[in-house]
N, C-alpha and C positions, 0 to 999 in steps of 0.2 A: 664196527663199534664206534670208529671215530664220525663219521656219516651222523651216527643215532646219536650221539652225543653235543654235533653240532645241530643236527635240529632242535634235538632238546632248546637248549642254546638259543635256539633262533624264536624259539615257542616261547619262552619263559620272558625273552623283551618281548616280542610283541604284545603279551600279556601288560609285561609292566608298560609299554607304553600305551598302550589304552587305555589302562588305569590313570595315569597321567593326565592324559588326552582328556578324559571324562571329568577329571576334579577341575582341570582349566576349563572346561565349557562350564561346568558347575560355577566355582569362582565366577567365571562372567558375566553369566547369566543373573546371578544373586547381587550382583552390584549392580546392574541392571536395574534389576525390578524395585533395590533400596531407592536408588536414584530417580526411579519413576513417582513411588511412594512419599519419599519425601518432597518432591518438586510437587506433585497434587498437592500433599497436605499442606504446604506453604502459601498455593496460592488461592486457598478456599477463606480466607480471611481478606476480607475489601481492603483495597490499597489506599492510602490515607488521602484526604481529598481535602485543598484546601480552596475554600471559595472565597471573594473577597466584593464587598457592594461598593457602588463608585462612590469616591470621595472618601471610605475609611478604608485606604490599603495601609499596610505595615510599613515600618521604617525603610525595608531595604527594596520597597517597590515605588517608594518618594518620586522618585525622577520619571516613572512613566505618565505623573500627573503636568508634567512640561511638554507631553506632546502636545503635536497642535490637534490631531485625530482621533485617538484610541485609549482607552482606561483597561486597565488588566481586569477581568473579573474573575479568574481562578485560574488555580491550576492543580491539573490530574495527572493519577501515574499512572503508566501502562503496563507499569512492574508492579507485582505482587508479592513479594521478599524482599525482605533487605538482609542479604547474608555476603559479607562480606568476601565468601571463597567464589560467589558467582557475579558475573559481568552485569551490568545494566541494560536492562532491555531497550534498545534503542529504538523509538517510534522508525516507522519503515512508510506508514501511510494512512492516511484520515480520510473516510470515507463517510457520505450523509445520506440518510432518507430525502428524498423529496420536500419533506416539507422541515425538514433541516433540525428536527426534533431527536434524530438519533444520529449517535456519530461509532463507528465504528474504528478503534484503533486498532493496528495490525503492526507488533513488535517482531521480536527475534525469536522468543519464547511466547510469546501470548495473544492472542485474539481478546480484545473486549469490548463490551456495548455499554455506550454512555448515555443518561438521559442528558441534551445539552442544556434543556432548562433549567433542574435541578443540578446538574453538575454530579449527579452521580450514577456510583456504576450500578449496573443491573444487570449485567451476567459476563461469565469467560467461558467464549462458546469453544475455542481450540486452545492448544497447548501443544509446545513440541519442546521438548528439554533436550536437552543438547552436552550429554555426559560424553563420553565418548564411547565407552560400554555400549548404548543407543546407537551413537553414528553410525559405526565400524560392523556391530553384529546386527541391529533390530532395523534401523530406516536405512541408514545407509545414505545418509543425506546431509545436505547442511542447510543452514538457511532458514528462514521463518515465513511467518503470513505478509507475503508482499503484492498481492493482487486483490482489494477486499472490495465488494461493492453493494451495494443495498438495493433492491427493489425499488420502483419507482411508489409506489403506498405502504413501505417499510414495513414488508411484513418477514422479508426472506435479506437472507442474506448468502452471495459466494466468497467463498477463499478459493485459492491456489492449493494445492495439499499437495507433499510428497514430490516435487518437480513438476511431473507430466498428469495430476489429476486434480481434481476440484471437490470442494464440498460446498452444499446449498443448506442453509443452517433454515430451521424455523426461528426467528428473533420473536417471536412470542412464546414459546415454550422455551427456548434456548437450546432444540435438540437438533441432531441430522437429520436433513430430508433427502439428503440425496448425497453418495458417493460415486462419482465419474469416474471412470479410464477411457481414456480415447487417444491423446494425442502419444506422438513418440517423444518429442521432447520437454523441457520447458512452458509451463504458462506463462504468460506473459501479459494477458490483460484480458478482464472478464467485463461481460455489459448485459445490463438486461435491456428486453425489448423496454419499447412506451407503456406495452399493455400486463410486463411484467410472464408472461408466457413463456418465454422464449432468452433462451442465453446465452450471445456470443462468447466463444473463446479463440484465444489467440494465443499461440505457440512458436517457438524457435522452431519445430519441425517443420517452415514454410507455409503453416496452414492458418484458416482460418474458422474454426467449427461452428453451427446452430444444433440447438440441443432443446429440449421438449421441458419445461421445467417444473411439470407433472409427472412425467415419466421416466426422465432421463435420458429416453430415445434420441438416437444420432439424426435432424433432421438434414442436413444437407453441410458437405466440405468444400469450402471456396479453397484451391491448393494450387499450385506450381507458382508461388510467388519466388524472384528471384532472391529472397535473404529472410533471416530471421525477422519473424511479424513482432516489432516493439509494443505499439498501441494501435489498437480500433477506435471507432466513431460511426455510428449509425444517424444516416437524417430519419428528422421529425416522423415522416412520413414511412420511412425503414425500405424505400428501397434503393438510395445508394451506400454503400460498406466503404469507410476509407482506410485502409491499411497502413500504418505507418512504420519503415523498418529501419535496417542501419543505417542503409545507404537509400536514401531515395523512400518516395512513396505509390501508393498504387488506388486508385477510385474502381469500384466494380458495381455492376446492376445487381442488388440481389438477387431477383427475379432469375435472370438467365446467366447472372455472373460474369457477362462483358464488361470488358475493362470501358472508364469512359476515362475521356481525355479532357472535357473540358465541365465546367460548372459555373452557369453565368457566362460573366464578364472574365472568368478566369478562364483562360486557355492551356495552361498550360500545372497542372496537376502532381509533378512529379519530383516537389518539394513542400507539397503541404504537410506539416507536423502538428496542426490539429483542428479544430471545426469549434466554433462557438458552439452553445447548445443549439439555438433557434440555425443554426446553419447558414447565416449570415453572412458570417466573416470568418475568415481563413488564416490560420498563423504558416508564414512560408520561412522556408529557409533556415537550420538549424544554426548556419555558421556566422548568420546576421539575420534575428529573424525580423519580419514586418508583418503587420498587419493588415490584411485587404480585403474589403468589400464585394463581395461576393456578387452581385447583382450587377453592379458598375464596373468593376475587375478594377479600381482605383487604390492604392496602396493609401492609407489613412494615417498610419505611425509606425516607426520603430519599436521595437520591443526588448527588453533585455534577455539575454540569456538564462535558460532553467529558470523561468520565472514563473511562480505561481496568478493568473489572472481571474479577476473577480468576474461575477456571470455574466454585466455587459463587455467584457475586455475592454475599459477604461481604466483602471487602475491597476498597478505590477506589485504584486510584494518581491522581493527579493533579498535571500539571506547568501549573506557575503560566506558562502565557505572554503573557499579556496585559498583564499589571502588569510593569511594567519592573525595578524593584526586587525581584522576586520571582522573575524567568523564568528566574533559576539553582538555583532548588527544586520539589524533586519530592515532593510528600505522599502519607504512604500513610496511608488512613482504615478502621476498624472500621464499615461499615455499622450491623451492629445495636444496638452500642454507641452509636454518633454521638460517636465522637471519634479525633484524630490519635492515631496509633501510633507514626510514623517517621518521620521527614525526613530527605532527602538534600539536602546542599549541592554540589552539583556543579564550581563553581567548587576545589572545595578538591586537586581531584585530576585536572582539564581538561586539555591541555596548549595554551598558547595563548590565542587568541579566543576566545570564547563568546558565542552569539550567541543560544540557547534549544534548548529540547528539542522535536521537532519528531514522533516517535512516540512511543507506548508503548503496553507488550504485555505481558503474562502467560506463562509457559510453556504448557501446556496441562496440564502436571500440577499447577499451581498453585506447584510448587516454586522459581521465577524469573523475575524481573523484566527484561526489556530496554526499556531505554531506548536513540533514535535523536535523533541532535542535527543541528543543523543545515548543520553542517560536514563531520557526514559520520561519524561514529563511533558503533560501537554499543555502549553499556555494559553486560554482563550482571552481574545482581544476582542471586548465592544467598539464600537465606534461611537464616541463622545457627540451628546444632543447638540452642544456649544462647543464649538474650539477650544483648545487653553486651560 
C-alpha cells in the first residue's frame, strides 16, 4: 500500500508540474508575441525627418556655418519609437547604391532605406526587437543588422541575419528575395560582384563564400584561412579576392584560389587592410596605417586610425571616440597635405544626449559626409560650394 501511495505521490507532481511547466512556456511565449506586436506597430509610423537648406539652419546648428567645408543638410533617424523603456537604436553602418541615391542604414533594432536626395524614408526592410522573451526562447541571439550592402544598380540589397545567415532584400518592393544558411559562424562582411550576380560572404568560420544571387546556390568556398575573415575586397575585374582578418591578411586568385603574394609594386601583401575601389592604392598596416600605390609599390601618406576615407583616399574623416573629451568631434584631414581641414563640433546642434559618433561614411561621389551617432541619428554633411 505504501509503494501505491507513493506513486500516487509521484503522479499527482509530475501532473502538477507540467501544469506549471506549460503556464510558464504559455506566460513566455505571450510576452513574446506582445513584444513583437508592439515593436511592429511602433515602428510602422516614419521616424521624424528633419531637413535643413544651406544657409537657413536652426539656432543650435549656427556654428557648423564656421566651417571652412561642410553645411549640415539634415538629419535622419534610424529609430522608429521613441519610448522611453527602450534603448536608442544605435546607427551600426551606412551603406549606398552605386549612384549614391539610396542609403541604407543598419541599427541595433532596424534596417532602413533612405532616398538621399529627398532625405526621406521609404521603407524598414528588417526588424529584430530585442525583449529578452525573443533572445532567450525565439532567436537566441543578440545584436542587429551590421553587414548591409547595396547592389551595384540599387536594386537589391544584403544583410547579415541571425549571426551565421544573410538576407537579399528586393529594395523596389521592400520584400525577401532570398534567405541563406551556409556558413558555421559569424557574417562578417557581404559584397556584391561589378555585375550584381554574384555575392561574396565572409565569416568568422575561416571562410570565404560566392553565392548565385538568383538562386542562392553555393557557388564556390575559398576556406582554410588562418583566422576569423574581418573584411573582403574584390578587383574591378573580380579575379583577385583580398581577405582581410585579425591578425594579418591574405590575397587569393579567384579563379583557382592560389594565394598571390604580390600586386604591382607591392611585394609583400600580408598587411593590406583594404583596396581603394579602382584598386590602385592599398591601405597597409592596422597599427600605423599608410597609404600605397599599387603600381609603383611607393608609400604616398599616412593615414589615421579607424578612419573613414573618401573614394579617391585623399581625405580622412575621423570621429574622436575614444578620448572622452573629444568623442563630440569629427575631423576631416588632407592626406597628402598632413594636415586638419575642418572640424565638426557636434554637440553644438545635437538635440539632447550625446553619447558619440558611432559610423561614418563618405557619399560615394565624394560629395557628402554622413555621420551615424549613437542614439540613432544620421547627420548628412554637404560639402560647401565656397569656403566659410
Amino acid at each position: 500500500m505504501k509503494s501505491s501511495k507513493g506513486s500516487a505521490g509521484v503522479s499527482i507532481g509530475s501532473v502538477a508540474f507540467g501544469i506549471i511547466a506549460l503556464l510558464i512556456v504559455f506566460i513566455v511565449l505571450a510576452g513574446a508575441w506582445k513584444d513583437a506586436s508592439e515593436f511592429r506597430a511602433k515602428i510602422k509610423s516614419p521616424p521624424p525627418t528633419e531637413v535643413y537648406t544651406p544657409r537657413s539652419l536652426p539656432a543650435r546648428a549656427s556654428s557648423i556655418q564656421r566651417t571652412a567645408l561642410l553645411e549640415l543638410r539634415g538629419i535622419w533617424y534610424s529609430k522608429g519609437y521613441h519610448d522611453n523603456k527602450m534603448d536608442g537604436d544605435a546607427v551600426q553602418e551606412i551603406a549606398f547604391s552605386g549612384d549614391g541615391k539610396l542609403a541604407l542604414v543598419s541599427g541595433h533594432d532596424t534596417l532602413r532605406l533612405w532616398n538621399v536626395e529627398t532625405q526621406k524614408l521609404i521603407d524598414t526592410l528588417s526588424v529584430h526587437f530585442e525583449s529578452w522573451h525573443y533572445r532567450f526562447f525565439v532567436q537566441n541571439t543578440t545584436g542587429g543588422v551590421s553587414s548591409p550592402v547595396v547592389s551595384p544598380d540599387g536594386t537589391l540589397a544584403a544583410t547579415d541575419f541571425n549571426r551565421t545567415e544573410f538576407k537579399v532584400w528586393n529594395l523596389k518592393t521592400g520584400r525577401e528575395r532570398l534567405h541563406v544558411e551556409g556558413h558555421k559562424s559569424n557574417v562578417s562582411d557581404l559584397l556584391f560582384s561589378a555585375d550584381g550576380k554574384r555575392l561574396y560572404s565572409a565569416s568568422y568560420d575561416r571562410s570565404v563564400k560566392v553565392w548565385d544571387v538568383e538562386t542562392g546556390r553555393l557557388l564556390k568556398t575559398f576556406d582554410g584561412y588562418k583566422d576569423w575573415v574581418d573584411k573582403i575586397s574584390i578587383s574591378p575585374k573580380e579575379d583577385l579576392l583580398l581577405a582581410v582578418m585579425r591578425k594579418g591578411s591574405e590575397m587569393r586568385n579567384v579563379k583557382t584560389g592560389a594565394r598571390v603574394d604580390q600586386l604591382g609594386g607591392i611585394r609583400d601583401l600580408s598587411k593590406a587592410m583594404d583596396m581603394s575601389r579602382d584598386w590602385n592604392k592599398v591601405l597597409m598596416d592596422e597599427e600605423a596605417p599608410k597609404i600605397w600605390e599599387v603600381g609603383s609599390g611607393r608609400m604616398l601618406y599616412p593615414c589615421p586610425q579607424r578612419a573613414a576615407l573618401n573614394p579617391d583616399w585623399t581625405i580622412a574623416a575621423v570621429g574622436r571616440l575614444g578620448a572622452e573629451k573629444t568623442k563630440d568631434r569629427v575631423t576631416l584631414i588632407d592626406l597628402g597635405a598632413q594636415k586638419q581641414i575642418d572640424e565638426l563640433d557636434l554637440r553644438s546642434f545635437l538635440k539632447g544626449s550625446f553619447r558619440g559618433v558611432s559610423a561614418l561614411s563618405f557619399a560615394p561621389d565624394g560629395n557628402g559626409l554622413f555621420l551615424g551617432t549613437l542614439e540613432g541619428e544620421v547627420l548628412h554633411f554637404g560639402f560647401a560650394a565656397q569656403g566659410g
